[in-house]
N, C-alpha and C positions, 0 to 999 in steps of 0.2 A: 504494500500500500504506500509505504513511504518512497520507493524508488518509483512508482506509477506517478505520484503527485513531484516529484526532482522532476521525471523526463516531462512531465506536462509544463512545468515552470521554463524548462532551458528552452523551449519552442518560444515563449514570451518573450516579452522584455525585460532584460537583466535589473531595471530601476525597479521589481515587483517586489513586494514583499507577502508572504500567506498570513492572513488572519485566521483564515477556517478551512476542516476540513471536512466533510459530512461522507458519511458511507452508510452503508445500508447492509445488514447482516442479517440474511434469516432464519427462522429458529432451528429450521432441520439440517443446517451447515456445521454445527458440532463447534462451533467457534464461540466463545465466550467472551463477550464484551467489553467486563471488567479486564481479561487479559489483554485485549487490542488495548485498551486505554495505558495503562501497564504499559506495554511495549511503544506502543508510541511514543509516550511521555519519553521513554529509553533512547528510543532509537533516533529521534529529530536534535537529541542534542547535541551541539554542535554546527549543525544543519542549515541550510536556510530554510526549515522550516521551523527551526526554534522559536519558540512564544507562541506559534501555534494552536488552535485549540480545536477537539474532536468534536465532532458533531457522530455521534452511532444513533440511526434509525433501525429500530429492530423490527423484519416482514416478520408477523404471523404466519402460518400455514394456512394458507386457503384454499379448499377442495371443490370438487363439482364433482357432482354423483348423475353417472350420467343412466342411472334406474330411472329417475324421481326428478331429476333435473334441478335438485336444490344445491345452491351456494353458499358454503357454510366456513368458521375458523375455525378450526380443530385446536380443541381447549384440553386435550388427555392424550395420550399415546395410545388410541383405539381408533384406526383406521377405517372405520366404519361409518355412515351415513346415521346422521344423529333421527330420521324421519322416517328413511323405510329401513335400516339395517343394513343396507348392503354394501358391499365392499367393491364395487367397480366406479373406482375415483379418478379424476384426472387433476394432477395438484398444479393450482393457479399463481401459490406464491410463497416462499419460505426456504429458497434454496438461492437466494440471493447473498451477493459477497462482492462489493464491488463500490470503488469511488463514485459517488453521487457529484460531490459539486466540489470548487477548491475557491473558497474567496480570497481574492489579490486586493492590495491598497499599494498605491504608487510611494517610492519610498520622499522621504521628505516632504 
């Protein structure tokens, strides 16, 4: 994440400075939030992204049951259709892990 937001910075203008970083992690990615913050904090120092601050959106798992044709967030680790029961799902979102946005401010 940190070498994704370097190389998107050196395409820029060298006068940039980052303010923010926001990403987007979702729940079935096995990735732990608190640790990204943790490492971040770690790894920018030194950096020009030092002072930086994380922005983590955490995606829910959201399914579509395509029995019933209900849209639903799956709140338990029970892959199953909270309406008719059944378990023929097509998952809509939770498997996300990826730079969203990187805020710049010109330096000076």
């Amino acid at each position: 994440m940190v070498d994704v937001v370097k190389r998107e910075l050196s395409k820029q203008s060298n006068s940039l400075h980052i303010k923010k970083v926001t990403v987007q992690i979702g729940k079935l990615t096995g990735v732990v939030p608190d640790c990204v913050r943790f490492y971040f904090s770690f790894l920018i120092q030194g950096t020009v992204l030092e002072g930086a601050q994380l922005e983590i959106k955490e995606v829910p798992v959201r399914l579509f049951c395509n029995q019933c044709d209900n849209n639903f967030v799956l709140d338990e680790v029970n892959f199953v259709c909270p309406r008719c029961g059944k378990s023929d799902l097509k998952m809509n979102s939770g498997r996300e892990l990826f730079v969203e946005s990187i805020e710049t401010e010109e330096h000076g």
